[in-house]
N, C-alpha and C positions, 0 to 999 in steps of 0.2 A: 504494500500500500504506500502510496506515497503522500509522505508526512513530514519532507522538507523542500524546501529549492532543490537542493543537490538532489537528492533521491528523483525528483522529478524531471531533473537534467540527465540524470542516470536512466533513467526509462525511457526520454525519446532517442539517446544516443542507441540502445538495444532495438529497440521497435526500428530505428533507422537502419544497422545492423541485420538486422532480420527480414525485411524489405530485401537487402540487399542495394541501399544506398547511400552507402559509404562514402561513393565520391560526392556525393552532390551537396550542399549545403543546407539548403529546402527545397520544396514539396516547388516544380512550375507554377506561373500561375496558370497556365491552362492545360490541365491534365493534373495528374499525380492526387487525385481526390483520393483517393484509398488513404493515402499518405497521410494527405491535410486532414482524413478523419481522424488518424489513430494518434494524430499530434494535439487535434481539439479533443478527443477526449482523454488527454494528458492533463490536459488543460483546465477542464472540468474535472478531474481528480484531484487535482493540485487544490485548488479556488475551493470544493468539495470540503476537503481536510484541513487547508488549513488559513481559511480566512478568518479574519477579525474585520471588526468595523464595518460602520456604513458601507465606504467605499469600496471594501472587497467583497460583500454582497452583492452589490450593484453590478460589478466587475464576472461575478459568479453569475448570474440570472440570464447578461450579456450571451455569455461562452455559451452556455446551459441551453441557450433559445436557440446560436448556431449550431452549437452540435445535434440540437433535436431536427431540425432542418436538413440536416447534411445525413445525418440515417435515416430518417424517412427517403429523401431523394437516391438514395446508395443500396437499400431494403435492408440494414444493419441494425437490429434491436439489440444493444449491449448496453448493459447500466455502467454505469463507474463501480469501481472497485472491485472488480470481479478479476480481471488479469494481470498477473505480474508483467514484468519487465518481456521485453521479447514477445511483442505478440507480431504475428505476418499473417495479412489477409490477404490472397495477392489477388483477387478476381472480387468483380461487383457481384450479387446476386444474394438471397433472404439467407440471412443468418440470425439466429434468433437464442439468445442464452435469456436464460433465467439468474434475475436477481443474485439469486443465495448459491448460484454454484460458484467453486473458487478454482483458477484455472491457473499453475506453475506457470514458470518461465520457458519463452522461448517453443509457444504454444503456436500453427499454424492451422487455420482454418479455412478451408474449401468452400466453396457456394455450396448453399443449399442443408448446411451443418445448423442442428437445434442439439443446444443442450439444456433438458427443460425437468421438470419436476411430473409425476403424476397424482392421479388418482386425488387432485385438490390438497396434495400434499404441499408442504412450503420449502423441504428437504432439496438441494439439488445435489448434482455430480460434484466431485470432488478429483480435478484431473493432474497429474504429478507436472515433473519440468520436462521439456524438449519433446512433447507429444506432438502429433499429427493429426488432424481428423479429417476426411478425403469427402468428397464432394458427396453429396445429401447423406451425409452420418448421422445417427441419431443416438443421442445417450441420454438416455432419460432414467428418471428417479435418483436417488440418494445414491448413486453410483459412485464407486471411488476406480479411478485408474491408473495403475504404479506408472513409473518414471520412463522415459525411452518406448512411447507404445505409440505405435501405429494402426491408425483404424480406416479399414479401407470404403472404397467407396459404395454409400448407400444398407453400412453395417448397421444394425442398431444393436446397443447397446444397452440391454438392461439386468446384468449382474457386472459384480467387481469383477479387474482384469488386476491381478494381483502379483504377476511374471511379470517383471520388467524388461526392455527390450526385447519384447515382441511384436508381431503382427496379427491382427485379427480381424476379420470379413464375416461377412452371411447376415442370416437375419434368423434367427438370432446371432452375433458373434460367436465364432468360433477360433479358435488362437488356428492361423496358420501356417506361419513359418517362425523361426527364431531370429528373423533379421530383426534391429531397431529401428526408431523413428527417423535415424542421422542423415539417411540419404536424403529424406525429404526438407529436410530445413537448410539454410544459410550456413554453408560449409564454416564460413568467418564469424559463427557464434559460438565453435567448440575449438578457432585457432588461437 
């Protein structure tokens, strides 16, 4: 969670990293909106946690109205404080997490991925560092997922994955090879 300046300087440089744009400075201004979202809603984490006063309310509400703007036009329903450092979205298209799940670092998520609670529960996934989720994945319920897993595309997910560094597909998941999540993310977030 980010609960300083630095910390919060520390997360868009990761999210940058994970992206995969290292060389660039910022987001263009026309194009790179995936970019400019996961930097607004830094931005609304930051302001989120740790304002004081009128003026960084006011400053909060701002951010808060753009970023709600920019995920509805993007189809991205993500709360604040829900992902660590390192998140990569790299494709527009509905991705939808719930509130209360808490998602490690260096997390990459595919269009069309929900990670949601059931059954009117308020419980969500709990998903370790450097995971994967592949295009329309679904992990639903109080699920928890170890460290290094890869979830392929169109899996859903509803018991624990509790092998680290593996891979798991089908519907229901089923583990199916021993490879990790590594190939799929930003070589230069494990250099």
């Amino acid at each position: 969670m980010i609960d300083s300046k630095q910390t919060y300087f520390r997360y868009l440089k990761q999210d940058q990293i994970a992206l995969g744009r290292q060389k660039d400075r910022r987001p263009r201004l026309f194009g790179d909106e995936i970019w400019k979202f996961e930097r607004l809603l830094r931005k609304v984490e930051y302001y989120a946690n740790c304002r004081s006063g009128a003026a960084s309310e006011i400053i909060y509400k701002y951010y808060k109205y753009r970023y709600h703007r920019l995920s509805v036009r993007l189809g991205f329903t993500i709360p604040v404080n829900v992902f660590e450092e390192g998140l990569a979205i790299p494709h527009y298209g509905v991705i939808v997490v719930h509130g209360n799940a808490k998602i490690g670092r260096n997390c990459r998520l595919q269009e069309g991925v929900t990670i949601g609670a059931t059954n009117g529960s308020h419980e969500a996934a709990r998903i370790g560092n450097n995971c994967y989720l592949g295009s329309g994945a679904k992990v639903l319920g109080a699920v928890t997922i170890a460290d290094d897993v890869a979830v392929g595309a169109n899996a859903v997910v509803t018991r624990d994955i509790t092998e680290a560094g593996t891979t798991w597909a089908g519907s229901p998941a089923r583990k199916v090879s021993d490879k990790d999540s590594h190939s799929n993310l930003c070589r230069d977030l494990f250099g």
